[in-house]
Backbone and ligand atoms as CSV (ligand in chain L), in Angstrom:
chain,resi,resn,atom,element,x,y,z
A,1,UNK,N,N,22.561,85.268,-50.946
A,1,UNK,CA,C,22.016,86.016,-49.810
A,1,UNK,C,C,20.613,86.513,-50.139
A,2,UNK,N,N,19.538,86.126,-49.462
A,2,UNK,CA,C,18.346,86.966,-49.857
A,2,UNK,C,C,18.220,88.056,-48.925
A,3,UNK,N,N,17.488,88.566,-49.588
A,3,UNK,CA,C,16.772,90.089,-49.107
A,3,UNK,C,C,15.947,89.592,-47.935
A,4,UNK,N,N,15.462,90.394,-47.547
A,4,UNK,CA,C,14.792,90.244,-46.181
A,4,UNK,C,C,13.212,90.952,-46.481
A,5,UNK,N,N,13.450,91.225,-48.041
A,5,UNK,CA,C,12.020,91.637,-48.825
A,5,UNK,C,C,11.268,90.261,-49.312
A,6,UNK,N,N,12.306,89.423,-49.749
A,6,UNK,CA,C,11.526,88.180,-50.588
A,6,UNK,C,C,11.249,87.360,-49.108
A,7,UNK,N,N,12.421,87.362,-47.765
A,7,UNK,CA,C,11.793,86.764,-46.710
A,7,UNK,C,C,10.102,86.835,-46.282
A,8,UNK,N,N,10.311,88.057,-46.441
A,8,UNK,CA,C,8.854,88.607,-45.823
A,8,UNK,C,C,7.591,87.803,-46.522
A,9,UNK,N,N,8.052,87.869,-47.880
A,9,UNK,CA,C,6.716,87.260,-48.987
A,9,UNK,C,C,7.099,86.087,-49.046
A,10,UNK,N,N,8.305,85.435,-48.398
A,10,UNK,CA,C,8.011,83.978,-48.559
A,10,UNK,C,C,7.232,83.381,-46.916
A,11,UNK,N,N,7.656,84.136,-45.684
A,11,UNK,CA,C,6.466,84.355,-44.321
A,11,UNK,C,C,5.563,84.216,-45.208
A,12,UNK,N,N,5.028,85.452,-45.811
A,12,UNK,CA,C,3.463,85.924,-45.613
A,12,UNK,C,C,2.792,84.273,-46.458
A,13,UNK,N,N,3.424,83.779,-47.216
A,13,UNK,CA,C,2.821,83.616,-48.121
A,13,UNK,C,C,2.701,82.055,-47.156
A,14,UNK,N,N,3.401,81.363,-46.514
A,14,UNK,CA,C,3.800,80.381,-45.357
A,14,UNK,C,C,2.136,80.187,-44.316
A,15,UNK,N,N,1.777,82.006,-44.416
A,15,UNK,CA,C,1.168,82.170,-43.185
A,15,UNK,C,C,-0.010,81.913,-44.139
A,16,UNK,N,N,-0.406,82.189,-45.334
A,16,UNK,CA,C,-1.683,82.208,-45.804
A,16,UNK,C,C,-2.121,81.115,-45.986
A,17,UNK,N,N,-0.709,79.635,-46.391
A,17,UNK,CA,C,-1.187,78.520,-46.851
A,17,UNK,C,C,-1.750,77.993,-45.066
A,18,UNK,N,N,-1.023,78.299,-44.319
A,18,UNK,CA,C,-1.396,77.629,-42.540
A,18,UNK,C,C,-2.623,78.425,-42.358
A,19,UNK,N,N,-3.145,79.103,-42.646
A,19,UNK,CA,C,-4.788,79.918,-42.325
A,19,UNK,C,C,-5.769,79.072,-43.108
A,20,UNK,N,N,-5.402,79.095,-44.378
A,20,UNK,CA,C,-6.144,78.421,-45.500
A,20,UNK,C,C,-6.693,76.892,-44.880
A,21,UNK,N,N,-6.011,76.275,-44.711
A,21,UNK,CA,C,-5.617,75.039,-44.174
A,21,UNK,C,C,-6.440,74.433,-42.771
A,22,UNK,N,N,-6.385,75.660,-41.651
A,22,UNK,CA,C,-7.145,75.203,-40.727
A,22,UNK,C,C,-8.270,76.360,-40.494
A,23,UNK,N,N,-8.774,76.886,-41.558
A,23,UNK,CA,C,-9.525,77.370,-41.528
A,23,UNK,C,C,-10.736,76.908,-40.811
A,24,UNK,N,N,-11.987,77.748,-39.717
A,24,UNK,CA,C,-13.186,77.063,-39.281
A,24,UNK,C,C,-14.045,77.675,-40.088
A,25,UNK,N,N,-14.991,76.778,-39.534
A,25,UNK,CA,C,-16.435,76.719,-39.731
A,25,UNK,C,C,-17.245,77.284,-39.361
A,26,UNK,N,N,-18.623,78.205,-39.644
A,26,UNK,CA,C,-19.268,78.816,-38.910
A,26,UNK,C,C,-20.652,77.931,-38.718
A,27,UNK,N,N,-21.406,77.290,-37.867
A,27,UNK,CA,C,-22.710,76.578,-37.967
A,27,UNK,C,C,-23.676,76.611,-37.138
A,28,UNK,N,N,-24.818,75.770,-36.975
A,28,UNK,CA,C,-25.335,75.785,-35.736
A,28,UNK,C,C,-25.256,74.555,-35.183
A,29,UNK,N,N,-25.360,74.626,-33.732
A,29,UNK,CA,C,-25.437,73.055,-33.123
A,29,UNK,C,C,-26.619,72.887,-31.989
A,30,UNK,N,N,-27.950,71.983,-32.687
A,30,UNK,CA,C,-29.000,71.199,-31.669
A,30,UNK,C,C,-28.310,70.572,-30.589
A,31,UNK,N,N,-28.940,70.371,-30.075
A,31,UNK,CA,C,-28.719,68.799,-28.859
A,31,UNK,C,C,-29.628,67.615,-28.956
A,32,UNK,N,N,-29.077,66.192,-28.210
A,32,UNK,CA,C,-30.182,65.052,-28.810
A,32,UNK,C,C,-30.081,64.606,-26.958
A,33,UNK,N,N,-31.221,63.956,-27.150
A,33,UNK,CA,C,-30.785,63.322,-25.971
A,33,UNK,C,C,-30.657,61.814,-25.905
A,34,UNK,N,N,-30.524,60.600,-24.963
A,34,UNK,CA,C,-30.591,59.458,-25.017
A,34,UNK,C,C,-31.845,59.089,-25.493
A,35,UNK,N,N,-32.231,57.697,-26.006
A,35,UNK,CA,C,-31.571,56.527,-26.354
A,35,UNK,C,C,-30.759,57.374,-27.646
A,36,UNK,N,N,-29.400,57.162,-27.633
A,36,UNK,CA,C,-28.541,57.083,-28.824
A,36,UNK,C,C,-28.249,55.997,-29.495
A,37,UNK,N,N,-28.515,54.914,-29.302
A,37,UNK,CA,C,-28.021,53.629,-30.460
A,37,UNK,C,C,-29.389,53.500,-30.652
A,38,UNK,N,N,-29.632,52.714,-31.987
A,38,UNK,CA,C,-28.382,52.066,-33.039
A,38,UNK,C,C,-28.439,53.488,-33.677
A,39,UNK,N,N,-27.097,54.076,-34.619
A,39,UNK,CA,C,-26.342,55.014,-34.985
A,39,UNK,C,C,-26.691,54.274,-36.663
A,40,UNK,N,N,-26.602,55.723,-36.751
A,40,UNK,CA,C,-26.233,55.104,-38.347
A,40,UNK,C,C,-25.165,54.932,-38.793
A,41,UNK,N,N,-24.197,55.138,-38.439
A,41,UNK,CA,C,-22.694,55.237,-38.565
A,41,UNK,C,C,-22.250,53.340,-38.085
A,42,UNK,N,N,-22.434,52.903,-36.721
A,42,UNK,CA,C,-21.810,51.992,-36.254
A,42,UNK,C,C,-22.979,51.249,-35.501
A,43,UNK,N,N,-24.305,51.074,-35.812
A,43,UNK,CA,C,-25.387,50.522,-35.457
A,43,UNK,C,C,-25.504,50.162,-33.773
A,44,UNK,N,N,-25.607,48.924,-33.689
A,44,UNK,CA,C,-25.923,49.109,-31.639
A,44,UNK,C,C,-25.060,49.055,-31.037
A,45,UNK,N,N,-23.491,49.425,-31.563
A,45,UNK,CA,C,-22.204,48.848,-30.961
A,45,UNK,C,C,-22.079,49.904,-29.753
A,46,UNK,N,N,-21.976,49.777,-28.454
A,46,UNK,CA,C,-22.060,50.894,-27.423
A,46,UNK,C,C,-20.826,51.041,-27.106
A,47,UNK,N,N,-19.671,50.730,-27.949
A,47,UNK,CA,C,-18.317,51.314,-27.657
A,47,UNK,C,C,-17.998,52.528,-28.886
A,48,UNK,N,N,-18.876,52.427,-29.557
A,48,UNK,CA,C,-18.543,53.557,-30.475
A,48,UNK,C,C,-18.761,55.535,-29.679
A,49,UNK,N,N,-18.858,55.294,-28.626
A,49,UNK,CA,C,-19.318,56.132,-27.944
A,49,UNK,C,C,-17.808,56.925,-27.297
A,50,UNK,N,N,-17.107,58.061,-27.482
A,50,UNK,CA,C,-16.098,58.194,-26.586
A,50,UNK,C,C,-16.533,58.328,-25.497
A,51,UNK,N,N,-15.482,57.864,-24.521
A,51,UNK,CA,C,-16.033,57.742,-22.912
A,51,UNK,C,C,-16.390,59.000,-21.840
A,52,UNK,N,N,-15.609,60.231,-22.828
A,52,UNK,CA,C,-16.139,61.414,-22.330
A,52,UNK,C,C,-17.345,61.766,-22.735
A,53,UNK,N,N,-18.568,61.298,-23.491
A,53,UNK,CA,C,-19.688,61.206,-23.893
A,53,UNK,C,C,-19.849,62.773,-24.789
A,54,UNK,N,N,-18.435,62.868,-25.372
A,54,UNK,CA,C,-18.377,64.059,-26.136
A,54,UNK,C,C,-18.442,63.744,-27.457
A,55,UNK,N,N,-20.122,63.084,-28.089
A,55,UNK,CA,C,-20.332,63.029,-29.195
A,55,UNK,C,C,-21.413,63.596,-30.729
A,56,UNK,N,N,-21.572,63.229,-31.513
A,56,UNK,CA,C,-23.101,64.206,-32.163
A,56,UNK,C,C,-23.165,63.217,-33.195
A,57,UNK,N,N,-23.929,63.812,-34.297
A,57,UNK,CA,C,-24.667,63.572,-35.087
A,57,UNK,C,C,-24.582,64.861,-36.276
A,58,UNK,N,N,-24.166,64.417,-37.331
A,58,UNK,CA,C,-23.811,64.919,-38.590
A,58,UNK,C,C,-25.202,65.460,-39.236
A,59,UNK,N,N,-25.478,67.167,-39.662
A,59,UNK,CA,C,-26.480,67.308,-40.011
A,59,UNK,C,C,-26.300,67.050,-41.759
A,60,UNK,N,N,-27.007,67.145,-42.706
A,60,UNK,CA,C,-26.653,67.265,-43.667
A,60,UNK,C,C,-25.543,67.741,-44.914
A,61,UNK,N,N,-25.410,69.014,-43.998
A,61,UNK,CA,C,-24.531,69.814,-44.557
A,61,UNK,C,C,-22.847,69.414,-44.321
A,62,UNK,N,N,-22.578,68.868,-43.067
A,62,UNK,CA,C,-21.418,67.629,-43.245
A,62,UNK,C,C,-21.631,66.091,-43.630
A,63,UNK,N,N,-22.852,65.608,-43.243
A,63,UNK,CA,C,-22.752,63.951,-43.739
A,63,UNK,C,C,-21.958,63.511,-44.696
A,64,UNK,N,N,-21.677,64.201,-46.050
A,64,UNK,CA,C,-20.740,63.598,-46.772
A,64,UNK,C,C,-21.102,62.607,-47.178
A,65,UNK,N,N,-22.702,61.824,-47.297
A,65,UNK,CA,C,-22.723,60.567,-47.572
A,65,UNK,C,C,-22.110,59.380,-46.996
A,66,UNK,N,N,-21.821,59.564,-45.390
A,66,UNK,CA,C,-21.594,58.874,-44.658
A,66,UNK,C,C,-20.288,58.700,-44.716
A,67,UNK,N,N,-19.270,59.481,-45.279
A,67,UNK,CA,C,-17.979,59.946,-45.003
A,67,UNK,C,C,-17.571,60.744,-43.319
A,68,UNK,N,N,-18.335,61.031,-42.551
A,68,UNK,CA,C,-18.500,62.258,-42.109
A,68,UNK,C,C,-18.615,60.906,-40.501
A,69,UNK,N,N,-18.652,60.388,-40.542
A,69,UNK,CA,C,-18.673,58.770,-39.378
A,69,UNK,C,C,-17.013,58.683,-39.185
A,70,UNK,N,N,-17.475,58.696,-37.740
A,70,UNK,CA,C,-16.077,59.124,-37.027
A,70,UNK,C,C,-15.315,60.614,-36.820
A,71,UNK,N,N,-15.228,60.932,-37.703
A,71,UNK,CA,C,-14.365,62.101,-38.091
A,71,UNK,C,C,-14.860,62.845,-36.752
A,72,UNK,N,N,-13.622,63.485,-35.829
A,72,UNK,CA,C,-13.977,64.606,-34.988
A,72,UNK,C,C,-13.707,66.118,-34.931
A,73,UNK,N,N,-14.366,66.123,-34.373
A,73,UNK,CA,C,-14.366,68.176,-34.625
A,73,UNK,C,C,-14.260,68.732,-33.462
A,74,UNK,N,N,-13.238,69.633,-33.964
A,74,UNK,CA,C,-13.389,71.069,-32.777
A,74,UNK,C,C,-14.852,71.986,-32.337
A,75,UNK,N,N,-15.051,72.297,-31.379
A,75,UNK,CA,C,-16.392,72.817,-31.681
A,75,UNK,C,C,-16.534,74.004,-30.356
A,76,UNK,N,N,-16.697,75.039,-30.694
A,76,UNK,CA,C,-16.881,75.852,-29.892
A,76,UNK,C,C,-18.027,77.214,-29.879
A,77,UNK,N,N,-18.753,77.303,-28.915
A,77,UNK,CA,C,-20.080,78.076,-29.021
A,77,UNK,C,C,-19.671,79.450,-29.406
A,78,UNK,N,N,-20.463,80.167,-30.481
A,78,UNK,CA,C,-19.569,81.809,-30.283
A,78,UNK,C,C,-20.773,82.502,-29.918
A,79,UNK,N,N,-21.752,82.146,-30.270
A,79,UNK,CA,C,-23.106,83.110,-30.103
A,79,UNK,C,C,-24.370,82.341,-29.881
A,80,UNK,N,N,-25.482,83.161,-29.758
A,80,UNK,CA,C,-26.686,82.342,-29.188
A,80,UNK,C,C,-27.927,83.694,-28.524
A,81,UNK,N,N,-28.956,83.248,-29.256
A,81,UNK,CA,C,-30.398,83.959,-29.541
A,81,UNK,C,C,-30.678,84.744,-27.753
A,82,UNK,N,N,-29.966,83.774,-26.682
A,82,UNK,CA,C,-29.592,84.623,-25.537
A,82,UNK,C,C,-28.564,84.934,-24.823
A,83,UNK,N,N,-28.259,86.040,-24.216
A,83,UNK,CA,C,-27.051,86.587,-24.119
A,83,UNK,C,C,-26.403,85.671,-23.020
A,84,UNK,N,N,-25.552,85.658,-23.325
A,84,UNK,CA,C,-24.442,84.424,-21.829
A,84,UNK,C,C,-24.698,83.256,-21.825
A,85,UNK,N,N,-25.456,82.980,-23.311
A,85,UNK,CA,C,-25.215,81.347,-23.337
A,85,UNK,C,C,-24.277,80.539,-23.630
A,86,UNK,N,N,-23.360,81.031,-24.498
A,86,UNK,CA,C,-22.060,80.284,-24.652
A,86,UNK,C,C,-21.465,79.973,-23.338
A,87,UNK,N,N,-20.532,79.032,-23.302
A,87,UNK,CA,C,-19.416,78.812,-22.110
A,87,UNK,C,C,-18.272,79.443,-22.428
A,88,UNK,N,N,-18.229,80.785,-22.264
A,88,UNK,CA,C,-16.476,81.100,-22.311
A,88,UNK,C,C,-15.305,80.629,-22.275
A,89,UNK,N,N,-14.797,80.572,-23.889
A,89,UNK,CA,C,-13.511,80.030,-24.291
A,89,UNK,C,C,-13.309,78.580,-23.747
A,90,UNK,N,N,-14.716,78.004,-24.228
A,90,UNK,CA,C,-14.682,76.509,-23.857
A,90,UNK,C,C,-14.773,75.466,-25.424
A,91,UNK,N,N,-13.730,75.310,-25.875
A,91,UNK,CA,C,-13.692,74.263,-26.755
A,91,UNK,C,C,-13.852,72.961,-26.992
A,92,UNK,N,N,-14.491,71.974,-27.379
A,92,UNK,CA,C,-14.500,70.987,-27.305
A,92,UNK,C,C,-14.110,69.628,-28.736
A,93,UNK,N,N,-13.467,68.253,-28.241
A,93,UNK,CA,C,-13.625,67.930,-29.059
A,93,UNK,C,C,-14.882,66.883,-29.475
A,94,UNK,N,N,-15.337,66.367,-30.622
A,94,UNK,CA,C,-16.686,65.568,-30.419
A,94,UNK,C,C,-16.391,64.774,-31.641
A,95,UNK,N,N,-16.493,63.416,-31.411
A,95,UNK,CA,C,-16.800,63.162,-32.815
A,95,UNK,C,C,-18.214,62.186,-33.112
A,96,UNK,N,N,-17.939,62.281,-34.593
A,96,UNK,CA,C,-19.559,62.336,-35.476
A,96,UNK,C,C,-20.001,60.022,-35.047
A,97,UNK,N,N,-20.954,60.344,-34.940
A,97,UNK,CA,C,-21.605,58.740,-34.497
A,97,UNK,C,C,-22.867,58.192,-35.569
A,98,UNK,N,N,-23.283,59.383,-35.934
A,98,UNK,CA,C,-24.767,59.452,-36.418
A,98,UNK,C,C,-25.027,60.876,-37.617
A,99,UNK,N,N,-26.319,60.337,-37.857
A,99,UNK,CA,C,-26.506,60.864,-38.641
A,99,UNK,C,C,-27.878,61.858,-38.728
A,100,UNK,N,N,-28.156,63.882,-38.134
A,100,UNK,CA,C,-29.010,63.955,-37.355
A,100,UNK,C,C,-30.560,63.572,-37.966
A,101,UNK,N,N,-30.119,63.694,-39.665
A,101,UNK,CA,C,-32.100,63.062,-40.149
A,101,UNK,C,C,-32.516,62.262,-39.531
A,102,UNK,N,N,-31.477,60.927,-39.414
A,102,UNK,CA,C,-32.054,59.523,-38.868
A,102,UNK,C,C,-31.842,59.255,-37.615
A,103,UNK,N,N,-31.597,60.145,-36.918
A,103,UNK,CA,C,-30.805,59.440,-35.323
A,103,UNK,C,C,-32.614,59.450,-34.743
A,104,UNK,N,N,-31.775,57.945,-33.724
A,104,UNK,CA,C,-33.246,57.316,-32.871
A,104,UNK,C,C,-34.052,58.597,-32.257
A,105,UNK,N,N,-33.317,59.526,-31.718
A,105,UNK,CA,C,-33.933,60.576,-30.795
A,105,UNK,C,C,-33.406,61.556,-31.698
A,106,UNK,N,N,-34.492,62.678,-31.615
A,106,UNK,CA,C,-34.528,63.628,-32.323
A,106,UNK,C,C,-33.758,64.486,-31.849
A,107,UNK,N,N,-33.356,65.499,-32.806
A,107,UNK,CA,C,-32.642,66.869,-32.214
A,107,UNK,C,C,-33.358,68.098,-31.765
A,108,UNK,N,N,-33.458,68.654,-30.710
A,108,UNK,CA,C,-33.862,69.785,-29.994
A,108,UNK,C,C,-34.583,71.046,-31.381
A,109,UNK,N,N,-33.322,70.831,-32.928
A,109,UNK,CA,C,-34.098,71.535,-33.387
A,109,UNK,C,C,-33.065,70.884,-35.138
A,110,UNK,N,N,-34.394,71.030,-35.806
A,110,UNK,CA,C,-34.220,70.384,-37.052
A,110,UNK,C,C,-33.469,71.256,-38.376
A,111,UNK,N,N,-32.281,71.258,-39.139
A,111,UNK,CA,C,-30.932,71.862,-40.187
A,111,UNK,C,C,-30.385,72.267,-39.100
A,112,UNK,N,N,-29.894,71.585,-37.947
A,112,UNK,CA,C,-28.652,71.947,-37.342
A,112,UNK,C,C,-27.387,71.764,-38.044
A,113,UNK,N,N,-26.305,71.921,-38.439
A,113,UNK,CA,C,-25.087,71.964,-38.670
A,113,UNK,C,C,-24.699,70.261,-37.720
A,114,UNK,N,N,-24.634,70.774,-36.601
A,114,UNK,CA,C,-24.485,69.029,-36.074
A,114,UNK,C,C,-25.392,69.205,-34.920
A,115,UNK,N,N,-25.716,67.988,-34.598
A,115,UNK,CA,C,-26.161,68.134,-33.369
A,115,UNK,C,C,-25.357,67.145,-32.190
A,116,UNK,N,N,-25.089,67.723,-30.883
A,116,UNK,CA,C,-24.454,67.095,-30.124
A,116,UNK,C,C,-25.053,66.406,-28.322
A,117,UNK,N,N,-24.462,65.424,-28.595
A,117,UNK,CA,C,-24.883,64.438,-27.090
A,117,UNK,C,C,-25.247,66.048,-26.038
A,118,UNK,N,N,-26.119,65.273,-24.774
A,118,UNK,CA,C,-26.418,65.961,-23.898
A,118,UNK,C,C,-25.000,66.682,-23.150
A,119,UNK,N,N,-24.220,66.057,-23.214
A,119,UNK,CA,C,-22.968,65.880,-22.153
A,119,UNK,C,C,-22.149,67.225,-22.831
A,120,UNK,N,N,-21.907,66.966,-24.294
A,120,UNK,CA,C,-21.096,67.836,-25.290
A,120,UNK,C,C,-21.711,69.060,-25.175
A,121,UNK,N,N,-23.207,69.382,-25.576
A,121,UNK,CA,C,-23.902,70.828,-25.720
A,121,UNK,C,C,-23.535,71.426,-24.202
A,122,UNK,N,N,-23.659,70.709,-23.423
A,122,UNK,CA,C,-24.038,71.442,-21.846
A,122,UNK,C,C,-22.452,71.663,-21.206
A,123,UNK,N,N,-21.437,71.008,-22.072
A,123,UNK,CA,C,-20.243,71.426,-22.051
A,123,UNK,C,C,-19.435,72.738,-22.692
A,124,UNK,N,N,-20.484,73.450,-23.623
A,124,UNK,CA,C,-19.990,74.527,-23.947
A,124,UNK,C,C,-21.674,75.756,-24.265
A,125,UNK,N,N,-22.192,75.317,-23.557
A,125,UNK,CA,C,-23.576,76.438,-23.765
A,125,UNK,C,C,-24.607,76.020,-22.542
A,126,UNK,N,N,-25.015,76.907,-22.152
A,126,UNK,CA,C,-26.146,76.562,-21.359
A,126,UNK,C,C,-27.286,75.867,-22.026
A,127,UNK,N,N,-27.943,74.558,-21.390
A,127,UNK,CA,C,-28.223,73.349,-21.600
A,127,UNK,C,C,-29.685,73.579,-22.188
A,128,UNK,N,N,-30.280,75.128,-21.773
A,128,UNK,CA,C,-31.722,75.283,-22.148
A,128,UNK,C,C,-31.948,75.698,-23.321
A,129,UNK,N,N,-30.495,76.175,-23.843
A,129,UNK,CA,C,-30.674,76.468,-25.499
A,129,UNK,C,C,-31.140,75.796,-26.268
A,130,UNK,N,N,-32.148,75.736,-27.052
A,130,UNK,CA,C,-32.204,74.537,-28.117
A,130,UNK,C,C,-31.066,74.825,-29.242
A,131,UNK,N,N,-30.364,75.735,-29.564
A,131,UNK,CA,C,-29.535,75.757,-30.545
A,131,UNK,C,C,-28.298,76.674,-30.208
A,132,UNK,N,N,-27.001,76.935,-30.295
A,132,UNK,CA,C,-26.413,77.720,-30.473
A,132,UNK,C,C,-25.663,78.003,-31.859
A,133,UNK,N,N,-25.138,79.070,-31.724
A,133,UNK,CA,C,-24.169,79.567,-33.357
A,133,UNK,C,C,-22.797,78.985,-32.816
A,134,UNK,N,N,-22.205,77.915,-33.895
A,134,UNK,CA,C,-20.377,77.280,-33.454
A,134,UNK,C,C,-19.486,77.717,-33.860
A,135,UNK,N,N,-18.051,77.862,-33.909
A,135,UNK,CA,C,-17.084,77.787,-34.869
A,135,UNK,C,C,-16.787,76.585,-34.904
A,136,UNK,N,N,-16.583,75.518,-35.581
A,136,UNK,CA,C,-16.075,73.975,-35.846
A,136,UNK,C,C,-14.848,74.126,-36.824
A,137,UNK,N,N,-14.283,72.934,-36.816
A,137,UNK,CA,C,-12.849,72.845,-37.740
A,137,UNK,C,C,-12.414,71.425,-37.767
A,138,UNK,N,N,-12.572,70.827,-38.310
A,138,UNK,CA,C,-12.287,69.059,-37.919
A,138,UNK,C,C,-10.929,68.778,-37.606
L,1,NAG,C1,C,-29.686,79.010,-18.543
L,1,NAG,O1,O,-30.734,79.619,-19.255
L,1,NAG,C2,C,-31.953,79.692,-18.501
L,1,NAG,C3,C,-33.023,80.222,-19.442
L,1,NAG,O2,O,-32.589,81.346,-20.160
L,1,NAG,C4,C,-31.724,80.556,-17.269
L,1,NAG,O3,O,-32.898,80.608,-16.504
L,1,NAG,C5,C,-30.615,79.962,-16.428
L,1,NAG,O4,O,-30.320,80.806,-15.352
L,1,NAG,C6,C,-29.360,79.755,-17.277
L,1,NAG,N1,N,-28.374,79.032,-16.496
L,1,NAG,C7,C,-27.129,79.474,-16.322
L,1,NAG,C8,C,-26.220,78.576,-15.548
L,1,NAG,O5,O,-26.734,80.506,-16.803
């Protein structure tokens, strides 16, 4: 019979490894606009694109050395240099195509965390931001 003392610390301890685990990210995210191919990830292939045009571009600090191709992320605006730019409790998912040093079109603003398609940024921040602050989590 156990105690309902060791229950507790075997919870807590349940709950720390599930926090640990999906822990987010804090970053910033540019915007790019079209032409998007050729990618550095998957060069002129125009299906590499999800069809919800919810995609970005890996800044340094995820590239991974080109590990970081494909992989998608949660991404959601929390803050931003003006007030009511985020989209309230609007999450998105996006995944990575490119790479933002080298992508054909530049990013709105240069050590973004990622930078994301026109479609993705204007899906969770007002579109005139050049940058917002994210939480991400892949
Ligand atoms: C977006 O930001 C611009 C510039 O700050 C502002 O003029 C515009 O009203 C904002 N749009 C929305 C939908 O909040």
């Amino acid at each position: 019979m156990s105690s309902p003392l060791s229950l507790r610390y075997l919870f807590l301890f349940l709950l720390a490894t599930l926090f640990h685990s999906s822990q987010a990210d804090v970053g910033t995210t540019a915007h790019y606009s079209p032409p998007y191919l050729p990618t550095s990830c998957f060069g002129s292939d125009a299906s590499q694109f999800p069809s919800s045009n919810l995609f970005g571009s890996a800044g340094e600090g995820i590239w991974d050395n080109g590990a970081a191709c494909g992989r998608q992320y949660l991404v959601r605006c929390i803050s931003a240099a003006v007030p009511k730019t985020c989209i309230p409790g609007k999450t998105i998912q996006i995944k990575i195509v490119d790479r933002a040093l080298t992508s054909v079109s530049r990013p709105s603003r240069n050590d973004a965390t990622m930078v994301l398609s026109t479609t993705a940024f204007a899906a969770i921040a007002n579109a005139s931001a050049s940058f917002v602050n994210v939480e991400f989590q892949q």
